[in-house]
N, C-alpha and C positions, 0 to 999 in steps of 0.2 A: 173702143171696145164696146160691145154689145154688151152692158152692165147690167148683173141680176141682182137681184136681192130675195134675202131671205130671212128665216124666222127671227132674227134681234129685230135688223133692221125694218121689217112689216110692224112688229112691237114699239118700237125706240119711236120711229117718225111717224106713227099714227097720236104721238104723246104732246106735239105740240103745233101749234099751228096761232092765232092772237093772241094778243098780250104778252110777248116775246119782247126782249132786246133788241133796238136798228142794227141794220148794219152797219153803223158807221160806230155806235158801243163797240160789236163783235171783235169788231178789225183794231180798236184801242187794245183790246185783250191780248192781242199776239195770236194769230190761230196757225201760224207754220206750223206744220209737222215737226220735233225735236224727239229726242229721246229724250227715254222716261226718267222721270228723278224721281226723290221723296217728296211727297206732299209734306209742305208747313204746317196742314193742320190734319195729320195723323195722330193719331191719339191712343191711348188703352183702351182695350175692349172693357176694362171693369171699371172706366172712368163714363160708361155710355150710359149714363141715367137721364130719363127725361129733362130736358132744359124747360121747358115750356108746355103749353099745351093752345090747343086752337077746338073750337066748338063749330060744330056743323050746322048749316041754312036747315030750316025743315024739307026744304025741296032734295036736298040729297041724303035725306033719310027716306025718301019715297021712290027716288030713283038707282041710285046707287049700292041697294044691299049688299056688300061681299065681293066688290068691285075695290082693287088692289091699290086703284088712282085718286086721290078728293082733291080735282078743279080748282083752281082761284076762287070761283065763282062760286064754290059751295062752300066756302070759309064767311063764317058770322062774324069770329073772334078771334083775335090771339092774343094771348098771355103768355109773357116771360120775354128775356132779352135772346132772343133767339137768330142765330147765324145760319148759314147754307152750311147742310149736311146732318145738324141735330138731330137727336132725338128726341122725340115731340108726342105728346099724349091727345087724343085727337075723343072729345066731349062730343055725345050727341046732344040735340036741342033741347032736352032734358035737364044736362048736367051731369050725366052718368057717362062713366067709361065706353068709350068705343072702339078704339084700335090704337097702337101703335106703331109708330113708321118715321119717317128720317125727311126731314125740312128742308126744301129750298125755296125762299119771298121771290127768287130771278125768275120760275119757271112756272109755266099756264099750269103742271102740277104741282100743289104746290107740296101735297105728302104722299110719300110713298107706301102702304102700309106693309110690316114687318108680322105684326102677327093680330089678330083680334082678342089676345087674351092678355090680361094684368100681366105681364111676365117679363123681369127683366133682360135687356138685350145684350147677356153677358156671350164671353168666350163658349161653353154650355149653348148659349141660344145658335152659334153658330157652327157650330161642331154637329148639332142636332138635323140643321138642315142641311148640311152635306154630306152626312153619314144617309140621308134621307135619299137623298140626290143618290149616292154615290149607289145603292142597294138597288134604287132599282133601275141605272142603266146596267147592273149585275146580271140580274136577272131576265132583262128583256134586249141587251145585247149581243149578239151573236158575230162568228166570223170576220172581224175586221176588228182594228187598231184604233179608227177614226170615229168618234161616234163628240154628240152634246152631251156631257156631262153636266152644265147649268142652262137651263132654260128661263132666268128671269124670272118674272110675273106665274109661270107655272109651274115651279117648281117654291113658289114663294120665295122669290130672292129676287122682287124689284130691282131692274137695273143691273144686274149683274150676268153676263154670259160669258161661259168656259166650254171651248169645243178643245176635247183632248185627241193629239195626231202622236200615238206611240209613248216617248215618256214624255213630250210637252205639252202643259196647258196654254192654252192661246185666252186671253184672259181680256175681256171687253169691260169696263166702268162706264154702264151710261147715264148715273146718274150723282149730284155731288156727294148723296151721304154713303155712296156705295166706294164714290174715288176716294173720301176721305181713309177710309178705313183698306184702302186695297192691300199694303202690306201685310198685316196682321193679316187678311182674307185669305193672301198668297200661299202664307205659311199654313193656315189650315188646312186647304185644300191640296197643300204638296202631303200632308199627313194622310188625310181621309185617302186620296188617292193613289197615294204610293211614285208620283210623278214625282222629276227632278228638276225639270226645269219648268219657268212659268216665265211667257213672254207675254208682252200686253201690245193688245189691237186696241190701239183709242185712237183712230184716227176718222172714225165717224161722224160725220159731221153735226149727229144730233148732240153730242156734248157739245156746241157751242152754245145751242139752247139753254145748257143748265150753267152757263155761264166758266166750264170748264176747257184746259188747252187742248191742242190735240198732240197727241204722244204716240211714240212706237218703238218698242225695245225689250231687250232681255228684263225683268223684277229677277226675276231667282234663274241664278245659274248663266248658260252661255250657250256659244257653239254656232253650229250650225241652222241656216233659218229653213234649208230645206229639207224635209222629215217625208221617210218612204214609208207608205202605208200601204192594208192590205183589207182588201173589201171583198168576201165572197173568192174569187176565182182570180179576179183582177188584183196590179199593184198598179199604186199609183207614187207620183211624188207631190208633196202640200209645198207650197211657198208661203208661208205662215208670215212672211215682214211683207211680200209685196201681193198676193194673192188676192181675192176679192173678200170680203168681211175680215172672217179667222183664217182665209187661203182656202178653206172648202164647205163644198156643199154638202154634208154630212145630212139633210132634212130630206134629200132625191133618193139616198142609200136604198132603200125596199124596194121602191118603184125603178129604179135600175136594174133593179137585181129580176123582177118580175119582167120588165118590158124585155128581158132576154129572154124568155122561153118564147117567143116569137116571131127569134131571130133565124133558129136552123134552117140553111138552106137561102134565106132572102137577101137582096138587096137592101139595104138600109141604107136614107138618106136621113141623115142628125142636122136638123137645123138649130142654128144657138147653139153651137157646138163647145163652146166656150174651151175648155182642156181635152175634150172629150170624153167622156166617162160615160155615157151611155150609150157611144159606138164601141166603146173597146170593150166594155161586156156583153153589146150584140155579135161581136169578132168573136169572144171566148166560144159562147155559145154555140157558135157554128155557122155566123151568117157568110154570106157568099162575097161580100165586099160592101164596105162602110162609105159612103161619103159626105165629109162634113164641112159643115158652112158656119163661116162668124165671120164678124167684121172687123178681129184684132187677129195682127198676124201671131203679135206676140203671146197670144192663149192658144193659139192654134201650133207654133212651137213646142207649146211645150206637152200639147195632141199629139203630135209626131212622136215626142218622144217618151209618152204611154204607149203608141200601136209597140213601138221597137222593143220596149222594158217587157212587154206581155208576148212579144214575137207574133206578132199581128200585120206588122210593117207592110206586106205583102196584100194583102186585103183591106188595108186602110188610106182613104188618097183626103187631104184635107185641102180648102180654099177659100181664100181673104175672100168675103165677099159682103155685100147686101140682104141681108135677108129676105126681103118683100122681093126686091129688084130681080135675085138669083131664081127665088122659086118659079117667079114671073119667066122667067127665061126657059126653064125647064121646062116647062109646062109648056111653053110654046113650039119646043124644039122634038114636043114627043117622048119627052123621059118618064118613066113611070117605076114606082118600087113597088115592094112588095111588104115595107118597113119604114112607116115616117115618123121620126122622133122630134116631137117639136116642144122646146123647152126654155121659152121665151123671157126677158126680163120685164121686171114689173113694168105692168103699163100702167097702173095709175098706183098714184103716191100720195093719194088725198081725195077723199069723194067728190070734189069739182072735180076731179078727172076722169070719173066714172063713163062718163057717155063714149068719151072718145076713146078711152080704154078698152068699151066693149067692141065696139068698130072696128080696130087693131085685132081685138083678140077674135071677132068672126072673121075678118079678110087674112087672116093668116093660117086662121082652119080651111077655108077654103080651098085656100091654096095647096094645104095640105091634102085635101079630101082629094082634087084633081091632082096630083101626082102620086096615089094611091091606088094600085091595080086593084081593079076588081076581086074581091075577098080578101083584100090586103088589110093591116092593121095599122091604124092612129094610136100613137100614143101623146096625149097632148097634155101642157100644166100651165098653171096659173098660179104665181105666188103674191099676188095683188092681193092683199088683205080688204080691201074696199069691195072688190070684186065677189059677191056672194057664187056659191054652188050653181045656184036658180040662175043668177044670169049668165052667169058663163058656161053652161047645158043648155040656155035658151040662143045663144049666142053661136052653140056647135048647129043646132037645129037649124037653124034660120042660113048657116053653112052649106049645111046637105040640102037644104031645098035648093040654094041658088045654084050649088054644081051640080046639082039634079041625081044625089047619090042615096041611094038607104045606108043609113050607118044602124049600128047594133052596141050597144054598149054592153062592155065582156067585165068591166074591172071600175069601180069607182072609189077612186085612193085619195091620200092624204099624206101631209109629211110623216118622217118616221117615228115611231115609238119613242124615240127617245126626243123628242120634241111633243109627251104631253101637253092637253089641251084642258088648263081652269076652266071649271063650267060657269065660274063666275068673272070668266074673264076672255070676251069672245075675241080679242086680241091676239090671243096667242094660238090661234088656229086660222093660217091662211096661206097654206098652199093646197091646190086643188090638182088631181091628176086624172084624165080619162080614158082610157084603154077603150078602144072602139076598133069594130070589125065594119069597113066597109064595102059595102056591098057594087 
């Protein structure tokens, strides 16, 4: 399967890279997949008083202002007997308070910070930040069932993500002091949100990093794993236990929803088609027929059977294929749309990948631009968090020159609203989308 990723996972595995555990630790640990049990070391929320405390280098008081992560490497000290998952009182080079945040010695981070302020991390401290959460995906969610209701690091709740599909929260732990406490978490957040059930996605592979199993299974409640939801115009159905992350891409929502007013009337060809979602709200729209390209039969099944749910079936043809290889073929054979949706999986997963990431992400605009009719529309993304703006606009350019196209940039987007972006925390902002007219 053409595998994407997105906003945890851009966040989660940009978090560790040296001074990790071998692989041969890892695989002593157990890391099957299993269903979820209780953690041994769950605990009371009013039993979480700092254990310790750790005092920062001077160098990450000059670099690091208001950055959610403090490095191995920017740790001077630490005091107290202190375990994976603690609550840890984190000194600048001074000796004065600086933040608090939750400990683990196994991971290149080794504290997460919780808050910058003296305050303890009671039931209160967490009730606070989900009622937080919870108000303003209120407020700035519209139209659909499916939305992020935790964003981790930008919603301040390092390590923790919840994408709610109807009344399930889908519930990611990616870090230990977050797994530790995930039952009590559970239960707050079935309050704040009014949800019944809460199934847990830890089956990411960044928890091996923090020295944690990997898991998947009902915490609260039961039932069924596949949950119909409703985006805009479209339904869809979420496979929440085998799906990719949380089962969906709730971060593409806006930009699907936009890249349909450019559907009436056109051909649309969906590369990375994955479930299909951004041809079946080109089909609502009014396009003239869809067709979609990936390299898992089994995500393109279950494409089929959104065109049918939306009564689309007729105007939707989907095929196992190659991405590169297909378009290559198209383009030879003379095919041209009037609609390219191209919504690729991350190409780089860590700045050594950067070069060859951009080279990917030009040769597949290209390709894009030439099976693009003349005044036709690109819609193109990038959820490579490594991958800045600048390059990946220098990378559509450098596109247009070699297919020898004028392109026109009409719409310059980002994930959705409800995947806020810490300004002190350029992590949490990396998916890029560009809406182009070309020419």
């Amino acid at each position: 399967m053409e595998r994407k990723t997105g906003g945890a996972s851009c966040v989660s595995e940009a978090n560790h890279s040296a001074g990790q555990p071998s692989s041969k630790q890892l695989r002593s640990r157990g890391l099957d997949v299993q269903f979820a049990s209780l953690d041994k070391y769950a605990m009371d929320l009013d039993d979480d008083c700092p254990r310790g405390r750790i005092r920062l280098s001077r160098t990450c008081a000059v670099e690091t202002l208001g950055h959610l992560w403090i490095y191995a490497g920017y740790v001077e000290e630490v005091a107290g007997e202190l375990v994976s998952g603690d609550v840890v009182d984190v000194m600048a080079p001074n000796g004065r308070f600086y933040a608090r945040g939750l400990y683990n010695p196994a991971s290149k981070i080794r504290v997460r910070i919780l808050t910058f302020e003296d305050e303890p991390i009671t039931e209160q401290f967490w009730r606070g930040r989900f009622a937080q959460a919870v108000r303003l995906r209120q407020r700035i969610v519209t139209g659909t069932n499916a939305y992020r209701l935790i964003y981790g690091e930008a919603d301040r709740l390092p390590g923790l993500i919840v994408d709610r599909y109807d009344d399930v929260l889908v519930m990611q732990t990616l870090s230990s002091g977050i797994d530790r406490r995930k039952d009590l978490l559970a239960d707050l957040l079935c309050k704040e949100s009014g949800a019944t059930r809460v199934y847990l996605r830890n089956d990411a592979k960044s928890r091996t990093l923090e020295g944690l199993p990997l898991e998947r299974g009902f915490l609260r409640g039961g039932g069924t794993t596949l949950v119909g939801i409703q985006e805009g115009p479209a339904r869809f159905l979420v496979d929440i236990e085998r799906g990719q992350k949380t089962g969906w891409f709730c971060d593409q929502r806006e930009n699907r929803l936009v890249t349909a007013r450019f559907a009436a009337g056109a051909e649309v060809l969906e590369v990375f088609a994955h479930t299909g979602a951004f041809g079946i709200h080109a089909a609502l729209a009014g396009a003239k027929s869809v067709e979609g390209l990936d390299v898992s039969e089994e995500a393109l099944a279950l494409a089929r059977n959104h065109a049918v749910l939306n009564k689309v079936e007729d105007r939707c043809l989907y095929r196992t294929a190659d991405a590169f290889e297909e378009m290559r073929k198209l383009e030879r054979a003379g095919r041209r749309y009037d609609l390219v949706l191209l919504d690729p999986p991350a190409f780089a997963r860590s700045k050594q990948a950067v070069p060859r990431a951009l080279t990917g992400y030009k040769d597949v605009n290209l390709l894009g631009m030439r099976l693009t009719r003349p005044e036709g529309f690109l819609a193109t993304s990038s959820c490579s968090h490594h991958v800045t703006e600048q390059e990946l606009w220098t990378g559509i350019r450098l596109a247009a020159r070699d297919a020898k196209r004028q392109v026109r940039l009409l719409e310059q987007r980002g994930q959705a609203s409800d995947h806020p972006i810490l300004a002190t925390m350029p992590e949490t902002r990396y998916l890029k989308c560009f809406i182009l007219q070309v020419l």
